[in-house]
C-alpha positions in Angstrom: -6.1 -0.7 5.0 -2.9 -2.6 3.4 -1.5 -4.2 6.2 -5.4 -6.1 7.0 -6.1 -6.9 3.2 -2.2 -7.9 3.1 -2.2 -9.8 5.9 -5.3 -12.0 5.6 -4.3 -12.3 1.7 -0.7 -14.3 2.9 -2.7 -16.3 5.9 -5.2 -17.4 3.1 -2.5 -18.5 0.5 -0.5 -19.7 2.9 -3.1 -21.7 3.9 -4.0 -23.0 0.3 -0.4 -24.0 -0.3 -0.1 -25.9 3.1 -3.6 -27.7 2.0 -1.8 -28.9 -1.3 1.0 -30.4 -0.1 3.7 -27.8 -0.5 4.9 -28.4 3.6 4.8 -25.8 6.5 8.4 -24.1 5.2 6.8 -23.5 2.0 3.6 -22.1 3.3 5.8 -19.8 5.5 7.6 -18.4 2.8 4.0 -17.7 0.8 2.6 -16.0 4.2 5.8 -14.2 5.1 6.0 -12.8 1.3 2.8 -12.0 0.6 2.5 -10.1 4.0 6.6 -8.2 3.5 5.0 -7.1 0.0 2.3 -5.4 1.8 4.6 -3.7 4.4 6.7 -2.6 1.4 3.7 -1.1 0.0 2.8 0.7 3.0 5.9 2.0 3.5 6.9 3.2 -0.4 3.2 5.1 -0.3 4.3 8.2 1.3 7.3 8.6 -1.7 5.1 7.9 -4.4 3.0 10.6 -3.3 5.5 12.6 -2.8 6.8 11.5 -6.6 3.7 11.9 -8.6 4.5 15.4 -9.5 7.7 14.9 -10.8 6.0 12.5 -13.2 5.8 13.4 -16.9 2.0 14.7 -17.4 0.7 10.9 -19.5 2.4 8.8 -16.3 -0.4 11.0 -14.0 -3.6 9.2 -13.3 
């Protein structure tokens, strides 16, 4: 469910920085953030699973 929320996240900022004049590089560098952050996210999920119980007992939700 990252990658979706990600990815239509990027395409709407990207979209509000092309609207305020920012150019299409700009607006490319917005999307193609927003949407690497999300990939990132997806990615690192498994390890922080796999990290939570090596975490000191007040860092566990």
């Amino acid at each position: 469910m990252v990658l979706p929320v990600s990815f239509f996240l990027a395409l709407a900022l990207a979209l509000v920085s092309y609207t305020l004049g920012q150019g299409g590089p700009v607006a490319g560098l917005v999307f193609f953030g927003v949407f690497f952050t999300g990939i990132v996210i997806k990615v690192l999920e498994p390890l922080l699973h796999k990290a939570k119980p090596l975490l000191p007992e007040r860092f566990r939700p």
